[in-house]
N, C-alpha and C positions, 0 to 999 in steps of 0.2 A: 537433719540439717539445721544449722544455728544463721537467723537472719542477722544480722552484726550490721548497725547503723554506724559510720561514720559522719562527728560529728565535729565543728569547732567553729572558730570567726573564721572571715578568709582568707586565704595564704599562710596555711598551719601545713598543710602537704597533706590536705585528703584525699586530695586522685589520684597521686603518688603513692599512697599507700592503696587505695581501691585496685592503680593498675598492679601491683605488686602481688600481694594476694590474689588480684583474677587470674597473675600470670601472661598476663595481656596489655596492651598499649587500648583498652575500654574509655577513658576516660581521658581529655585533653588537658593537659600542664603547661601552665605557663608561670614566669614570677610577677606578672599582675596578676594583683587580687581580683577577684565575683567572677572568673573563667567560668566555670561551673553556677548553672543558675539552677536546673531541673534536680528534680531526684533521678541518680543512675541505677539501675542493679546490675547484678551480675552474679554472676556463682564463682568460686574462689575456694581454694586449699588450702590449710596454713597446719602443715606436719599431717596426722589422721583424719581430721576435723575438715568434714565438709559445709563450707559456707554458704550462704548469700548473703551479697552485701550490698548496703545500701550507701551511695556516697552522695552527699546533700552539699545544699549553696551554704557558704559561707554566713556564719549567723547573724545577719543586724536586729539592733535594737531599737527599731521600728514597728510602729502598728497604724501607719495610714493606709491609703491605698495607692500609694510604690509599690513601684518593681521589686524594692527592696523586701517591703512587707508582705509582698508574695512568697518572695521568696524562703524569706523566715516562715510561712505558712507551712511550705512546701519539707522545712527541715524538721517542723511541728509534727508533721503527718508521719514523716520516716521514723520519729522519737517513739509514737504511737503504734506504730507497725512493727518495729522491733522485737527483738528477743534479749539483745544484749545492746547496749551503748557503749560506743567506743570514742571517748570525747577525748579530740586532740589538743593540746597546745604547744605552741612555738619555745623550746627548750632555753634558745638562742637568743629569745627577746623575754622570757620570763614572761611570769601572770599580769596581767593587761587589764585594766577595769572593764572589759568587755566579756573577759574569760569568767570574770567573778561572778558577771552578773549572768553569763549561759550556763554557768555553777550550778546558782541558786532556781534555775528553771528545769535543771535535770533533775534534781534534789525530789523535786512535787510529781516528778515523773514516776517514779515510784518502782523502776527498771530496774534490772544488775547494770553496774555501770562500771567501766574501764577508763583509769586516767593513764592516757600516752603522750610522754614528755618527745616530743616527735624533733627529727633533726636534731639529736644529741651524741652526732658522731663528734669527738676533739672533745679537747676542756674548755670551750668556751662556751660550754652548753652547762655544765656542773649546777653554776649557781641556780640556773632557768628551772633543774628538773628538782633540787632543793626546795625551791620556792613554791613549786605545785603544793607541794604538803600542807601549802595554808588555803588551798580551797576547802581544803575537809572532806574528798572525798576516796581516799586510801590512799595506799603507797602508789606513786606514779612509777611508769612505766616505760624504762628510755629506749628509745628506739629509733631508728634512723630509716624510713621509708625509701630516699632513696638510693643508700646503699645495702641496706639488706640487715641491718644491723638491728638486735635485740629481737627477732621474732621468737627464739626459744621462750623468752621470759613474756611475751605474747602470747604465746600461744598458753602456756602453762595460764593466764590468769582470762582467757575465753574458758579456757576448761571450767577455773573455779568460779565465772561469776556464771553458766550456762545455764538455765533453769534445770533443776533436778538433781544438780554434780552435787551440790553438799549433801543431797539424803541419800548419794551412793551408803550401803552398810560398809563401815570399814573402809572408809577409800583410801585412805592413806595407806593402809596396812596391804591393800590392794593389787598397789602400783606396781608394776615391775622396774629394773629400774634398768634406766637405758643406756647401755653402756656400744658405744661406739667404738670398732677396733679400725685403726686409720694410720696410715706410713707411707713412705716411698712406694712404688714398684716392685714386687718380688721382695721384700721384705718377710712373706711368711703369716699375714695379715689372716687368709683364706686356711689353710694348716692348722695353724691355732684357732678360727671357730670350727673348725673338724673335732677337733682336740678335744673342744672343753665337750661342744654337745654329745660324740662318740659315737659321731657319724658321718660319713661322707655328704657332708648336704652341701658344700660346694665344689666346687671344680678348682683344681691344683695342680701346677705343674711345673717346670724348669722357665717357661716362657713368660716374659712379663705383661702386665694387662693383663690377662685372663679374664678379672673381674671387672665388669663394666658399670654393673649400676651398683645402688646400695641396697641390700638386701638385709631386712629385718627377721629375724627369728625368733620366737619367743619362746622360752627356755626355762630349766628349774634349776639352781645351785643349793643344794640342801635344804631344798622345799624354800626359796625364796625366789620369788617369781623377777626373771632377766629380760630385756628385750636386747639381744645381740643384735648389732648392725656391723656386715662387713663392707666394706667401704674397696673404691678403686684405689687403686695406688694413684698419687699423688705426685708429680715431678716439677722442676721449677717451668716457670711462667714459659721462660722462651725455648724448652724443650718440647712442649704443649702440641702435636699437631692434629690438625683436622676437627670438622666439627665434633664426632664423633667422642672423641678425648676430650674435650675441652667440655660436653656436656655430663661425662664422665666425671670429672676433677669439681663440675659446679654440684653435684650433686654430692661426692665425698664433702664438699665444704657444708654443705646446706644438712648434712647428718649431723658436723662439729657441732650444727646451733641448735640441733633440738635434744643433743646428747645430754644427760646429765654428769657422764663420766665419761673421757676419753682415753682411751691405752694406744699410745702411741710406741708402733712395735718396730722395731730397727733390728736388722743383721746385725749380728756378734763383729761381723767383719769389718765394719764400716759405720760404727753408728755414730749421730748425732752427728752427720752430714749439713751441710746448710739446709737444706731442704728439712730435715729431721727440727730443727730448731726454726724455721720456720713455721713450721705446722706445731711447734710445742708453744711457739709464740701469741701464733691464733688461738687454741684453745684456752691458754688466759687472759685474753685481752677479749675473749669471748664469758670470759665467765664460769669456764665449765671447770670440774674437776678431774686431774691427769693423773697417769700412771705411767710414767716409763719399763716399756719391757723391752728387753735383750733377746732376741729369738734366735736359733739356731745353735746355743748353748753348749751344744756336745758336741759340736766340730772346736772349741776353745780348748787349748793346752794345757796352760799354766791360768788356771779360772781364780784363782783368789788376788792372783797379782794384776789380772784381767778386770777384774771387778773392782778391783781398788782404781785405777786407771779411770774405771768409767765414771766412777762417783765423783773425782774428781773434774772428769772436762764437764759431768753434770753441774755441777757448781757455777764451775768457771765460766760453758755458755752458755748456759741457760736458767743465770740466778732470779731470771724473774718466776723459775718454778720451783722456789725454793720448799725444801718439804716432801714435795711429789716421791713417792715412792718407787725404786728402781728395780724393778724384779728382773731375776733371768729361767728362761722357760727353754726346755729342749720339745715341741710340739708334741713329733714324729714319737718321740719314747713315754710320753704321758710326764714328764717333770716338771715341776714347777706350778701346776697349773693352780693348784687349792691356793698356791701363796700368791698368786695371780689375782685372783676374785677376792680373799680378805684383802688384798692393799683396796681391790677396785671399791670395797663395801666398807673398809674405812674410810678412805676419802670422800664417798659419799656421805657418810657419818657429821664428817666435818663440815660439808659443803652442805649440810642443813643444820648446823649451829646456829642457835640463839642463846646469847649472854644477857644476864639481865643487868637490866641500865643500873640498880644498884651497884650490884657488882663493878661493872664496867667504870662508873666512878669513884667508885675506891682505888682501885686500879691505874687510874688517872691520876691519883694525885699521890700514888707513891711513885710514878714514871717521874713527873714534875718535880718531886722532891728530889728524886736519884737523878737528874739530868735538866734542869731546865731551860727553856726555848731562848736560844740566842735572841739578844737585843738587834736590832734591825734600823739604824739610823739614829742611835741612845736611846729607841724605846723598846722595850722590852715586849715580845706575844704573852699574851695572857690567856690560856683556857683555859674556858667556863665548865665546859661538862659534855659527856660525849651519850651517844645511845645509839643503840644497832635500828637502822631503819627498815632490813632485809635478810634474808637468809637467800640462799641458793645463788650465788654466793654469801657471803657472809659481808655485810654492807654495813659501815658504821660512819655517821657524821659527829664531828666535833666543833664545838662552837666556839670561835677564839677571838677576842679584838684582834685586828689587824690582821686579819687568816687570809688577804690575796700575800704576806709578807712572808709565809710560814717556808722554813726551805725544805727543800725534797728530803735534804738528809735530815731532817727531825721524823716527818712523816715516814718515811722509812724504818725510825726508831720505834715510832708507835706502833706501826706496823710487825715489826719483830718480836716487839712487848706482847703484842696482843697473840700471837703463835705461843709464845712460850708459855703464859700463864693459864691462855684458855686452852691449850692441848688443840690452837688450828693450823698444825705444822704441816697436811696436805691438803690445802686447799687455797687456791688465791682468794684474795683478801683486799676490800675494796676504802678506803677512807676518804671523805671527802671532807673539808675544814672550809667553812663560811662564820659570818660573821653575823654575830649577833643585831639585832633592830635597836636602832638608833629613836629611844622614847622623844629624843626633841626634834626630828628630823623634820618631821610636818609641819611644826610649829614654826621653826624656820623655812 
């Protein structure tokens, strides 16, 4: 069990996130700030990983004897007791001269430490999680405690800061890789992990639901180690009933976020349903990497005119998964299934790309040269230079005068640019454009 300290000034969203992870309403929330004065624990889950966690008062920088400086005492003791630091800041309000200086206090702590750019659901959060990067203490970590938002990339960086996780032998080579199979209802979800493993290890039939929870499997594909998760089917929101289903559906979503790849499997006869394209929507705006598959294959007549049809409404709704791979698989007859796991193990491929910053701005200024940034009120966007901040997905900032000015359809272009050159044509693809520090800004 990993003790996980929650830490940050106050009204960063630490009980918010303590009750999240406990799973429990543990800790009281409000939006005034020093709610929380004591140290709380609790035990708490986030994916495999069994926690306790420790959520502490809001940090002042004080050292009389206040309430205040008790309190800071109280958050001292939990730093000390730890195993991992998980030190929060406000996405939405950006780095604060108080966050600098809880910084430079974690730093002498001497701990694995976690930065979570916390409330970074919307783009008004962008610049905030940006700006962490000048504490110096790693890639931050955006997350949104209380929608539920970013715990996959949470969870992935307890793992790596946990004592002992780097001297795994070989951990990288280790991993299995998690691939989530997730759709409507009776789409064939349960069939196809029959399929691949080659064996009945779930339950299948004509009736829909069958599958109620998510069920993990771990699995070999040509001696490379899988963790299959088959998931409930999935239906829209107001079709939804009873607890029952509804704890069903929270639980196919809550797979999406810790999935590294999703195969979003649709009937031949009906695919790319709103529903279909809702769930293809989540898994990029989650981050993960997709696969569309076609199932039930062999009841299709005419398959090449069939196929042609499908690539196109693929496009058409659902260009924010531009790239994504469209396999068609018959379960039941064993087809398709190898071309199934290489798109899955490609896009994985992709969705751990790292370009290097040389490269990347080479790159940048032949975009610039073949297309340059519309002028914006007679002044013209300048970019300075871009560098990948992230992998899984694949995450790149670019730094531009005047970059709240930049329009979607340029970003878009970079975007496209960057698929075609670096070969990341399955995988979404994250750019974010801020603006360089202003040398006279203090001064005035």
């Amino acid at each position: 069990m990993i003790k996980l300290a929650i830490v940050g000034r106050p009204n960063v969203g630490k009980s918010t996130l303590f009750n999240r992870l406990a799973g429990k309403r543990l800790a009281l929330v409000d939006d005034l700030p020093g709610v929380t004065r004591d140290r709380r624990e609790g035990a708490g889950r986030l994916g495999d990983l069994d926690l306790m966690l420790i959520d502490t008062a809001g940090f002042e920088d004080v050292s009389d004897e206040s309430l205040e400086a008790r309190m800071r005492a109280q958050t001292e003791a939990a730093i000390a007791d730890a195993d991992v630091i998980l030190f929060l800041i406000d996405a939405r309000v950006g780095v604060t001269p108080m966050d600098e200086r809880f910084a430079d206090l974690l730093r002498r702590s001497d701990k694995p430490l976690i930065l979570g750019a916390n409330k970074a659901e919307g783009r008004a959060s962008e610049a905030g999680v940006l700006d962490a990067f000048a504490l110096g203490l790693g890639e931050p970590v955006p997350i949104s405690a209380e929608h539920g938002e970013g715990m996959g990339d949470l969870y992935a960086a307890i793992v790596a800061a946990a004592p002992g996780a780097a001297d795994a032998p070989d951990a990288d080579d280790a991993k299995p890789l998690k691939l989530a199979i997730i759709g409507r209802p009776n789409a064939g979800k349960s069939t196809l992990v029959n399929a691949l493993i080659g064996a009945d290890r779930m339950l299948t039939g004509p009736e829909a639901g069958i599958t109620r929870d998510a069920i993990a499997i771990d699995w070999e594909w040509h001696g490379r180690p899988v963790r299959l998760v088959d998931t409930a089917g999935v239906r829209r929101k107001a079709k939804v009933q009873g607890k029952l289903e509804n704890l069903s559906v929270a639980d196919s979503l809550r797979a999406i976020r810790f999935a590294d790849i999703c195969v979003l499997v649709m009937d031949a006869d009906n695919a790319f349903d709103n529903q279909d394209l809702a769930l293809g929507d989540l898994v990029i705006r989650e981050g993960r990497g997709l696969v569309l598959c076609i199932a039930k294959w062999d009841k299709v007549a005419e398959k090449q005119a069939a196929l042609k049809a499908l690539r196109e409404t693929a496009e058409d709704r659902l260009p924010q998964a531009r790239g994504a791979p469209l396999v068609t698989v018959a379960a039941l007859a064993g087809v398709g299934l190898d071309r199934l796991m290489q798109a899955a193990f490609a896009v994985a491929e992709d969705w751990n790309a790292r370009v290097k910053t040389s490269d990347l701005n080479r790159w940048l200024q032949h975009m610039i040269e073949r297309h340059p940034p519309p002028a914006v009120q007679g002044r013209r966007i300048k970019p300075r230079y871009m560098a990948q901040i992230k992998a899984r997905p694949p995450t790149f900032v670019l730094v531009a005068s005047r970059a709240a000015q930049m329009p979607e359809s340029y970003k878009r272009y970079l975007v496209n640019g960057l698929r075609e050159a670096f070969g990341l044509g399955a995988t979404p693809i994250r750019l974010h454009v801020r603006a360089g520090k202003n040398p006279y800004a203090e001064e005035r």
